[in-house]
C-alpha positions in Angstrom: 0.0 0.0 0.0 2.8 2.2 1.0 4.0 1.5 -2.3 1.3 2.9 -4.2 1.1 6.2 -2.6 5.1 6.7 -3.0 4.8 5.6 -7.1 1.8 7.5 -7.3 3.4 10.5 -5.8 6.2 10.1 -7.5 4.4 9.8 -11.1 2.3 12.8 -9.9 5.6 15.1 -9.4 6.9 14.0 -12.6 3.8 15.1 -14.5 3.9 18.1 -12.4 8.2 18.7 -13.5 7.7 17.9 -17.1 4.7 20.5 -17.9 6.1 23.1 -20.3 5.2 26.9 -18.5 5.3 30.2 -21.0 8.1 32.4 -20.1 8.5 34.7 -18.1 8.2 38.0 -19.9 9.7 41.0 -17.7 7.2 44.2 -18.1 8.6 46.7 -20.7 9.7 49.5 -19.0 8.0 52.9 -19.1 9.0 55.3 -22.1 11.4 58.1 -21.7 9.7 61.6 -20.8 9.3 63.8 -23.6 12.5 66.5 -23.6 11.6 70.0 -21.8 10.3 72.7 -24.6 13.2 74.9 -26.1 13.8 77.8 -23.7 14.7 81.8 -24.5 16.6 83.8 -21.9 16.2 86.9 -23.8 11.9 86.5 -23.8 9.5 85.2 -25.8 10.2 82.4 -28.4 9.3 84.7 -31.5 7.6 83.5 -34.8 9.1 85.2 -38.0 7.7 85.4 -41.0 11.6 86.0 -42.2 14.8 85.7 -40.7 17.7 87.6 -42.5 21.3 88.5 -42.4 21.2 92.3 -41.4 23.2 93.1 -44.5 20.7 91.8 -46.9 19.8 95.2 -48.8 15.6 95.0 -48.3 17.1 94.6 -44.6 19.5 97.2 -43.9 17.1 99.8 -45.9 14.4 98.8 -43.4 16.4 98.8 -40.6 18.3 102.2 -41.5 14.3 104.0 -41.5 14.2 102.8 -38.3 17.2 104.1 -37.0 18.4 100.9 -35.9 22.0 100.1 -35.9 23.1 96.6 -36.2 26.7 95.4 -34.9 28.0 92.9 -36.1 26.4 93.5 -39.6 26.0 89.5 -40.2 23.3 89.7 -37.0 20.2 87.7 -37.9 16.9 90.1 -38.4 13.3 89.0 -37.8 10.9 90.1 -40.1 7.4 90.3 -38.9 7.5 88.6 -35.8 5.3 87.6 -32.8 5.6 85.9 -29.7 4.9 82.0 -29.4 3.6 81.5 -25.5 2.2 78.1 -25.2 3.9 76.1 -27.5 0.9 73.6 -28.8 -2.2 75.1 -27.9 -4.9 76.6 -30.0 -3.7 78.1 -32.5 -0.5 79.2 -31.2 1.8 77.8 -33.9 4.2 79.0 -36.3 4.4 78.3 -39.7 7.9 80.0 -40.5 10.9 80.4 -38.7 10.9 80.2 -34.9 13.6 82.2 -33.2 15.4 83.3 -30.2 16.2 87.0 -30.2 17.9 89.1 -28.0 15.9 92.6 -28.9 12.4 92.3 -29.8 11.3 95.8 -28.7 10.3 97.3 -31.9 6.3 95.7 -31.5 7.4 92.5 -34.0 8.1 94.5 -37.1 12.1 93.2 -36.2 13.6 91.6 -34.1 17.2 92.0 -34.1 20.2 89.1 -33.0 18.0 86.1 -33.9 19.0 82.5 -33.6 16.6 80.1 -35.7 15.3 76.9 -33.0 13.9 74.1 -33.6 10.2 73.2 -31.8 9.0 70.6 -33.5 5.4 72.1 -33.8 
């Protein structure tokens, strides 16, 4: 009798040992967080119709009836510009040339020592 129980136990935890189990598959990690928005130091990111080399003639004559002196004369311009405050939302977006600029006191019609950025908008 003692027999039986052992053999059958025995089969039992062979049956049990030789089932085939899925694999363990570890959980994919989360993604990476999205990178922080492009900051300006110097204000508002600006939208501009056009960004220019100061010494582009249509440029320097628009720039010279304003009385604004550029130095160094390769300075980016930005033509016809306006500030972009939530990047995303509504219809905040730009659909030229988004820029950095270190003077944009003249109401958008230029702003003067641009750097083009890229937002991915």
């Amino acid at each position: 009798m003692q027999f039986k129980v052992i053999a059958t136990l025995a089969a039992l935890a062979t049956v049990v040992v030789a089932v085939p189990t899925d694999p363990v598959t570890p959980p994919t990690p989360p993604p990476p967080p999205p990178p922080p928005p492009p900051q300006c130091s110097t204000g508002p990111i600006q939208c501009c119709n056009s960004v220019q080399q100061a010494n582009v003639p249509a440029v320097s004559a628009l720039l010279g009836l304003l009385g604004i002196v550029v130095n160094p004369i390769t300075a980016l311009v930005g033509l016809n510009c306006s500030p972009l405050t939530v990047i995303g939302i509504g219809g905040n977006q730009c659909n030229a040339q988004t820029v950095c600029c270190t003077n944009n006191s003249f109401n958008g019609l230029v702003a003067i020592g641009c750097t083009p950025i890229n937002i991915g908008l």
